[in-house]
Structures are given as structure tokens and as C-alpha cells.
C-alpha positions in Angstrom: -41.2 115.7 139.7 -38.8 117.7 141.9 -37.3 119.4 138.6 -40.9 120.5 137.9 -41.6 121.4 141.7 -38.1 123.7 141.8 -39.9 125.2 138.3 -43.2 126.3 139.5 -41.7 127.3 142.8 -39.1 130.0 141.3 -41.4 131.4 139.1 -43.9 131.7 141.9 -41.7 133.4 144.1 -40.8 135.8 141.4 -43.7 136.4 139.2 -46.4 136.4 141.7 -47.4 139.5 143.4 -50.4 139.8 145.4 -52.0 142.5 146.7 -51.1 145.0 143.6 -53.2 146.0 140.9 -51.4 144.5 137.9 -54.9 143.0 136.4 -54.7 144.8 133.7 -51.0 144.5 133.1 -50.9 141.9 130.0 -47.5 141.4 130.5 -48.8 140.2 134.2 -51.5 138.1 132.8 -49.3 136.1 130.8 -46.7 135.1 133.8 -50.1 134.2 135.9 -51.1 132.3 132.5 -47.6 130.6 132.6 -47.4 130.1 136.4 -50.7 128.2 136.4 -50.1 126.2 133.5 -46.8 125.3 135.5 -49.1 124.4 138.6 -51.8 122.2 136.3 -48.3 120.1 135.3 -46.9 119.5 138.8 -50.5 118.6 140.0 -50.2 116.2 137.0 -47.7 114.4 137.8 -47.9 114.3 141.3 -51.2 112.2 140.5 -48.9 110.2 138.2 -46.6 109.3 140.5 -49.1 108.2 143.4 -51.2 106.2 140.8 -47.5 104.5 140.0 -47.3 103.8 143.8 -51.1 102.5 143.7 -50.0 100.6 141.2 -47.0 99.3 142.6 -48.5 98.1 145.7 -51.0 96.3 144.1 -48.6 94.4 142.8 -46.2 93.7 145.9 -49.7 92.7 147.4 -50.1 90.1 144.9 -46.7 88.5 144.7 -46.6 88.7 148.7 -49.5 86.5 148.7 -47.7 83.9 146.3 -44.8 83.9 148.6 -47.3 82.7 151.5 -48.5 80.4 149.2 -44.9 78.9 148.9 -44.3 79.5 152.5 -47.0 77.0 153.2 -45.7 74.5 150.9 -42.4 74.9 152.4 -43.8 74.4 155.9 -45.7 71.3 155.2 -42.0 69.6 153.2 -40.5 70.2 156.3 -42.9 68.9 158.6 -43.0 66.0 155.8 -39.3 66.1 156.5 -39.2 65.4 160.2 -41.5 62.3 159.1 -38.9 60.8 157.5 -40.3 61.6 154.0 -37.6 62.1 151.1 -38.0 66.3 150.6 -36.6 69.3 149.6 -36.5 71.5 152.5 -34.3 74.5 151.3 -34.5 78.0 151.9 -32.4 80.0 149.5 -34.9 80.3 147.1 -37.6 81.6 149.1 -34.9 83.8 151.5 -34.1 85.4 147.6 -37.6 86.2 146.6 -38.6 87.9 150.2 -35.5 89.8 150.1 -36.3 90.9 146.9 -40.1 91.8 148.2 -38.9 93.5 151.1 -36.3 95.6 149.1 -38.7 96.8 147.0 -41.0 97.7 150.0 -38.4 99.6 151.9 -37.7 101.6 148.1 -41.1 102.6 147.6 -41.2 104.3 151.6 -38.4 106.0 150.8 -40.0 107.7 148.1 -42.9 108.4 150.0 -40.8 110.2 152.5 -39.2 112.5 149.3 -42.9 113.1 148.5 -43.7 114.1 151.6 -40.5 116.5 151.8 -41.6 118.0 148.4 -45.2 118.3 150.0 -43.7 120.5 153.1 -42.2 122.9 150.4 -44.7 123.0 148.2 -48.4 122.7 148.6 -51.6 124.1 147.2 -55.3 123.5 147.1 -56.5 120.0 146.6 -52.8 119.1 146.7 -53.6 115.2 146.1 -50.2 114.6 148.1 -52.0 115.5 151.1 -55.4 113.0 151.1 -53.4 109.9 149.2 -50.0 110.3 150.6 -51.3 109.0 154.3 -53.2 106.0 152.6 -50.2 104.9 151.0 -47.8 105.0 154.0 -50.6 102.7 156.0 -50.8 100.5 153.1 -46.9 100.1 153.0 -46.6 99.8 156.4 -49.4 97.2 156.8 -47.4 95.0 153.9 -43.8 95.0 155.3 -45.3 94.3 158.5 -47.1 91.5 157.4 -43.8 90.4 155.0 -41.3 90.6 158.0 -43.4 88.4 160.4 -44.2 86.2 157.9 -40.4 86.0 157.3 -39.6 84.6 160.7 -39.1 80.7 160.3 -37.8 78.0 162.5 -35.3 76.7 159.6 -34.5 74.0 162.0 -36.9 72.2 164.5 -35.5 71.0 168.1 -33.2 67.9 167.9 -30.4 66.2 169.3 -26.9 65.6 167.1 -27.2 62.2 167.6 -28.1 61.3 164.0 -30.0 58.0 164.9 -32.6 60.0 166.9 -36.1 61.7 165.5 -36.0 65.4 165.6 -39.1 67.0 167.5 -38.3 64.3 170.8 -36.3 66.2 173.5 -34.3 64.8 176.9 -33.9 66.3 180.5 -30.3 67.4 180.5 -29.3 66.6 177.1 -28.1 68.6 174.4 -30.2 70.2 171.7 -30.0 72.4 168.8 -33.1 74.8 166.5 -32.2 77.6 164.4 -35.0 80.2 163.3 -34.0 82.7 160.1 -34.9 86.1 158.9 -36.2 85.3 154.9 -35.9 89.2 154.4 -31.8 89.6 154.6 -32.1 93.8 155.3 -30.9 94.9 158.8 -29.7 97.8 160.0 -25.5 97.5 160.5 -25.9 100.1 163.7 -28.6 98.2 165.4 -27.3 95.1 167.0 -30.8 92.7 166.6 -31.7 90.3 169.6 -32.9 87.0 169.3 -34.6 85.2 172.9 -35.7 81.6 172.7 -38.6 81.0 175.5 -40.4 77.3 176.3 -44.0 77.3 176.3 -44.1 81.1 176.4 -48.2 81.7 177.1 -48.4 77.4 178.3 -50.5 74.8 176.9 -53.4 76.3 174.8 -57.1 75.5 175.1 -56.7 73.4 178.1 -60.2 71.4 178.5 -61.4 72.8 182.5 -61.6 69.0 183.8 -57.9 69.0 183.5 -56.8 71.8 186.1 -53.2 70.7 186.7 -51.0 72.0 183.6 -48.6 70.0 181.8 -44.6 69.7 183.2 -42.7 73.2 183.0 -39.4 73.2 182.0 -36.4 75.8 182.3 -33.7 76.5 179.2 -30.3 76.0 180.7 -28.2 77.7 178.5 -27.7 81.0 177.2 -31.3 82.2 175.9 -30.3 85.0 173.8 -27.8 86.1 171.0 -27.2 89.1 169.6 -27.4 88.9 165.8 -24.1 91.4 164.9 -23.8 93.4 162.1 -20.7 91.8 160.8 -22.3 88.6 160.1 -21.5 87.1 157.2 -24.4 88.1 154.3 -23.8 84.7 153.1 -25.2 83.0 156.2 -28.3 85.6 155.8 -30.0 86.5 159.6 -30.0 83.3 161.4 -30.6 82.7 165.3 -28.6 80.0 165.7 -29.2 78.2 169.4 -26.9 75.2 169.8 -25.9 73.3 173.1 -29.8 73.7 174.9 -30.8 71.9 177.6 -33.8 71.4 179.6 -34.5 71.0 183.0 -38.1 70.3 184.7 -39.3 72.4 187.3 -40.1 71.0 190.5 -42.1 72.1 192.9 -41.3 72.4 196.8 -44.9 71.8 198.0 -45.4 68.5 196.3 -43.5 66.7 199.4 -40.7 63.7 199.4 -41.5 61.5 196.7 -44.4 63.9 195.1 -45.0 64.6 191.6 -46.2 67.5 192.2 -45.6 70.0 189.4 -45.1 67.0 186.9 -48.6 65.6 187.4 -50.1 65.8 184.2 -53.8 65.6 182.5 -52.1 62.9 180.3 -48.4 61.2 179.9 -45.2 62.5 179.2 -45.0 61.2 176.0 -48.4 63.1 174.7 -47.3 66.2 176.5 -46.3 69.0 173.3 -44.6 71.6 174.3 -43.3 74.8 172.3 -40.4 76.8 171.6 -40.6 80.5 171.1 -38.2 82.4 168.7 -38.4 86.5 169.5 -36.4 88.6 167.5 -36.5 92.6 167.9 -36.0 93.2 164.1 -34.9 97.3 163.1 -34.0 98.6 159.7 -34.5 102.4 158.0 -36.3 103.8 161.3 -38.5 100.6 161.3 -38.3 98.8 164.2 -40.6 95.6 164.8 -40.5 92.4 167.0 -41.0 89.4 165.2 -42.0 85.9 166.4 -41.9 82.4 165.4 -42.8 78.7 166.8 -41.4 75.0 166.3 -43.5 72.1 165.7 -44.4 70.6 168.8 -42.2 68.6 170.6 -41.9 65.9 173.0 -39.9 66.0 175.9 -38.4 62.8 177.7 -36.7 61.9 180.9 -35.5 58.1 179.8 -34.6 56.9 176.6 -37.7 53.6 177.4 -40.1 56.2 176.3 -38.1 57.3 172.9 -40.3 54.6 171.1 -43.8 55.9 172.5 -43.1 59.8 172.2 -41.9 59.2 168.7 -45.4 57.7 168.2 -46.9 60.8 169.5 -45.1 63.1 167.0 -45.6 61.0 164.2 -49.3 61.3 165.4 -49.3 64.6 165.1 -47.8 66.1 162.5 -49.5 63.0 160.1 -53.1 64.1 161.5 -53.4 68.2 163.0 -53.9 71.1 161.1 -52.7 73.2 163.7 -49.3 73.7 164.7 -49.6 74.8 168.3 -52.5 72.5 169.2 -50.8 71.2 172.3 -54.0 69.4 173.4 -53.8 67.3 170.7 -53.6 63.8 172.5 -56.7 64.9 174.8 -58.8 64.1 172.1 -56.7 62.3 169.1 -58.2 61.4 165.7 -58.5 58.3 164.0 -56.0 58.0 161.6 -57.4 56.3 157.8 -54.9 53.5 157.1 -53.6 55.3 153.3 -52.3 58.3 155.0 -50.8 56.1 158.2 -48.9 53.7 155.4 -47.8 56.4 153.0 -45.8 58.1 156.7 -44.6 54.3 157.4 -43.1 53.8 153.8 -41.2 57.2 155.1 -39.9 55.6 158.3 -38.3 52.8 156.5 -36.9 55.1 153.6 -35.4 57.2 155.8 -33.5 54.4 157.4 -33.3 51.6 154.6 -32.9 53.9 151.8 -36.1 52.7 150.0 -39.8 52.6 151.4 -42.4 49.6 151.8 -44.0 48.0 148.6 -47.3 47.9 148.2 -47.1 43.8 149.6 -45.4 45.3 152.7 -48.0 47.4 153.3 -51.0 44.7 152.5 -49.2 42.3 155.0 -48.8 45.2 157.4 -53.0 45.9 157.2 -53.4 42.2 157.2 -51.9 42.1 160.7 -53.5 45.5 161.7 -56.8 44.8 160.2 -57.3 41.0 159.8 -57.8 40.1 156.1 -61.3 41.4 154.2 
């Protein structure tokens, strides 16, 4: 397209003379014949090119919505996962195909930037650069939006080293680790990226108006940002890895000696579900963008007594809510049916014993709940 641009452009500048009477020149009439044949093939395939981008887009649209597709089904195996339940919870595969996306993307705006370099040197009347050219950079800046953000995933929810403990069930003053990652492994090697971590960044959602006092607030110890450098491995792809986090509850002065104060809550510790914020201020090829992710809920303790109880609570929720930051969850818990409650028991004991409950474990287990029918 440039070849054919550089084409019409010479000849234009050399055959084209306006303003003298050379109509009746045949010599004259043949370069205009030429010169706007030459015109008719550049509009040509301008309009090729920007159907080829249609086109193209089109089909990044498509394959970006499979890759939410699998993005769901890898969000549900890990919150499967932190049930117990035996799954595959790895990321390469999907970290390959959003790469892969996401090059593609940032290929096709360069292009539109060389089309709209060849549009500031050449241009003519219903130049279709100049109506589609716009639509297509909104387009492709609407999809690798929607791509990087959606590429923002906790890989690892909130939970202590100590192997015997449940993930997603959280301390006062001891250690814990999450790690978020960055599917789409482009980043620019001169901009140094920053990743924050906050706790309950906008507080409890929905709170129900009979409940005035807010749940327990609680500060991050440690270091709550890391700068993501540009010599990091490639191998290890963009992770934000925060390990070594502790919490430590607010208190506050006016509740008096003795007071709860602060930590006087609608409902108990152990149904309080709080959040953790990933922020990452994400810039590659002039695009710059700050991305954002959330953990599951967890459950934050101050004794290990009520381990057994907030454990309950998680299991609770992650077996029964459909929405991931639905903090208020224990204000108004559902009923669980007994199939899905003994399919996420048969996890507990597999993840422990190796193996789950029988179908006779589980009939004895109803019996007691239940009573026999």
C-alpha cells in the first residue's frame, strides 16, 4: 500500500499542473488518465486493507470471548480448589493464549498508526482512511482494554504457609502470602509497573441500613507495593508476588478501656468477608492503563478457637454465592441442598485422606443430619 501511495504521489507531483490550459494537450490527457487510474488503485486498496482490519477484529472479538469463557472455568476450579476439590488450577495455558490475543492486538494498532501516517501524506476526497480509520482505533482500543483487565487474576488466594491450614482464613499478626498475575506477558522494559495491594478498598458492599456499624478494619503491615522491573525473568511472566503480610485491626480511641468499639460488628468475626485489592498501573507501546483484581473473600481471625467456625463460613460461601465480592453474604445465608453440601464434604476428606466419602459415608452422614426417610 505504501509502494502504491509513493506511486500516485510522484506522478502527482510531476504530472499534475493546475491552473494551465493543457485540456487539449493529449499527451496531458493521458498522464491525468494514468494519474487517476493510479488514484482508483490506491483507494482500492486502502478499502482492502481496512476491510482486512474489520475483519480481523471480528475475529479477535470472537476468540476474546472464548478466552472469558475459559477464564470463568478457570475461576470456578480454583475456587473448587480452595474447597478441597481434586483440580487443575494452571495458568500457562491460558497466560499463552492471552499473550498471543494481546500480541496480535498491539500488531494491528501499529498498523493503524502507519495508516494514519500514510493518511497525513496523502489524502483525497472521500479518502475512506479518514471516516473508518477513527472507528477502528475505538474498536481496538475498547478490545485490549477489555483483554488487559480481564487479564488481571489473583493466581493465588490469601493463606498462611502452614500447609495444614485452609487458604481464604487469615490471623491478626501472622504471616500471609497472595500473588495476582498479568495473563498478557507484554510490558514495556522502560516503564517500571507498580503493583499496590489494599484491604477492603471501597468497605463492605451493600450493607443492609439496620446494620450501621461496619465490619472490623484492618491495616497491611508490610510493604504494600512492588515494583514489577523490567529484568524479570519472562519465564516467571508479570506476577505481583506479596509474601510475609500481616494484618493488624484498627482500634478506635473513643470506644473507652475495655470497648469494642471499632470491632463491633453487624455479625461475628467468623462471617465477617473481607477483600484484597490487587492495583497494577500497567504501560506498554504508549498505552498506559491501571488494572485491578480481587481475592475470594476471606475470613479473618484473632485465635486459632474460631479456625473451625470461619472455615465453615468459607466453605459456605464459595459452595453457595454467585458473587465474588458479596461480603454480606452471612446477613442473609442460603440454605444449602444436601447433594451439593456432600459432593464439597467428599472434597474435605480427599484433600486430607487422599480419597473422598462413598456413597454409604455420605447416607450415614444424612442419616445423622436428616434422621432416616
Amino acid at each position: 500500500l505504501e509502494d502504491v501511495q509513493d506511486a500516485f504521489d510522484f506522478c502527482f507531483k510531476v504530472h499534475y499542473q493546475p491552473g494551465e490550459d493543457r485540456n487539449r494537450d493529449p499527451q496531458y490527457a493521458q498522464q491525468l488518465q494514468a494519474l487517476q487510474a493510479k488514484l482508483q488503485r490506491l483507494d482500492q486498496q486502502r478499502r482492502e486493507v481496512l476491510a482486512q482490519m474489520q475483519q480481523l477484529l471480528g475475529r479477535s472479538e470472537t476468540l476474546r470471548e472464548l478466552l472469558q469463557e475459559e477464564l470463568g472455568g478457570w475461576r470456578e476450579r480454583q475456587q473448587r480448589s480452595c474447597l478441597g476439590a481434586p483440580t487443575n488450577t494452571h495458568l500457562h495455558p491460558l497466560e499463552t493464549w492471552f499473550t498471543r490475543l494481546g500480541q496480535g492486538l498491539f500488531q494491528l494498532r501499529q498498523l493503524l498508526r502507519a495508516l494514519s501516517d500514510l493518511h497525513r501524506k496523502v489524502t483525497y476526497e472521500r479518502d475512506p482512511l479518514v471516516a473508518e480509520t477513527p472507528l477502528l482505533e475505538q474498536r481496538l482500543q475498547e478490545q485490549l482494554t477489555h483483554l488487559l483487565k480481564s487479564a488481571f487474576v489473583v493466581e493465588q488466594q490469601p493463606s498462611t504457609p502452614n500447609p495444614c491450614k485452609r487458604p481464604l482464613v487469615l490471623r491478626t499478626g501472622s504471616k500471609f502470602s497472595a500473588r495476582a498475575r498479568l495473563l498478557v506477558r507484554l510490558h514495556d522494559r522502560n516503564h517500571h509497573m507498580e503493583a499496590k495491594i489494599h484491604i477492603d478498598r471501597s468497605g463492605p458492599c451493600h450493607e443492609p441500613p439496620a446494620h450501621p456499624r461496619g465490619f472490623r478494619k484492618f491495616n497491611i503491615l508490610t510493604s504494600s507495593s512492588k515494583t514489577l522491573l523490567a529484568g524479570d525473568s519472562p519465564q516467571e511472566g508479570l506476577v505481583c508476588d506479596f509474601q510475609y503480610l500481616t494484618l493488624k485491626e484498627q482500634k478506635d480511641s473513643r470506644s473507652g478501656k475495655g470497648g469494642k468499639g471499632a470491632s463491633e460488628g453487624p455479625m461475628a468475626v467468623t462471617e465477617e468477608l473481607h477483600l484484597i485489592t490487587f492495583t497494577l498501573a500497567y504501560a506498554y507501546c504508549g498505552l498506559e492503563l491501571e488494572l485491578e483484581t480481587s481475592t475470594l473473600p476471606f475470613v479473618i481471625i484473632s485465635n486459632n478457637n474460631q479456625f473451625s467456625s470461619a472455615w465453615a463460613s468459607i466453605l459456605w460461601f464459595n459452595m453457595l454465592s454467585s458473587d465474588p465480592k458479596a461480603q454480606h453474604f452471612f446477613s442473609a445465608p442460603p440454605p444449602a441442598p444436601w447433594p451439593r453440601l456432600a459432593e464439597v464434604l467428599s472434597w474435605q476428606f480427599e484433600s486430607v485422606a487422599e480419597r473422598g466419602l462413598s456413597q454409604d459415608h455420605l447416607l450415614m452422614m444424612a442419616e445423622k443430619l436428616f434422621g432416616k426417610a
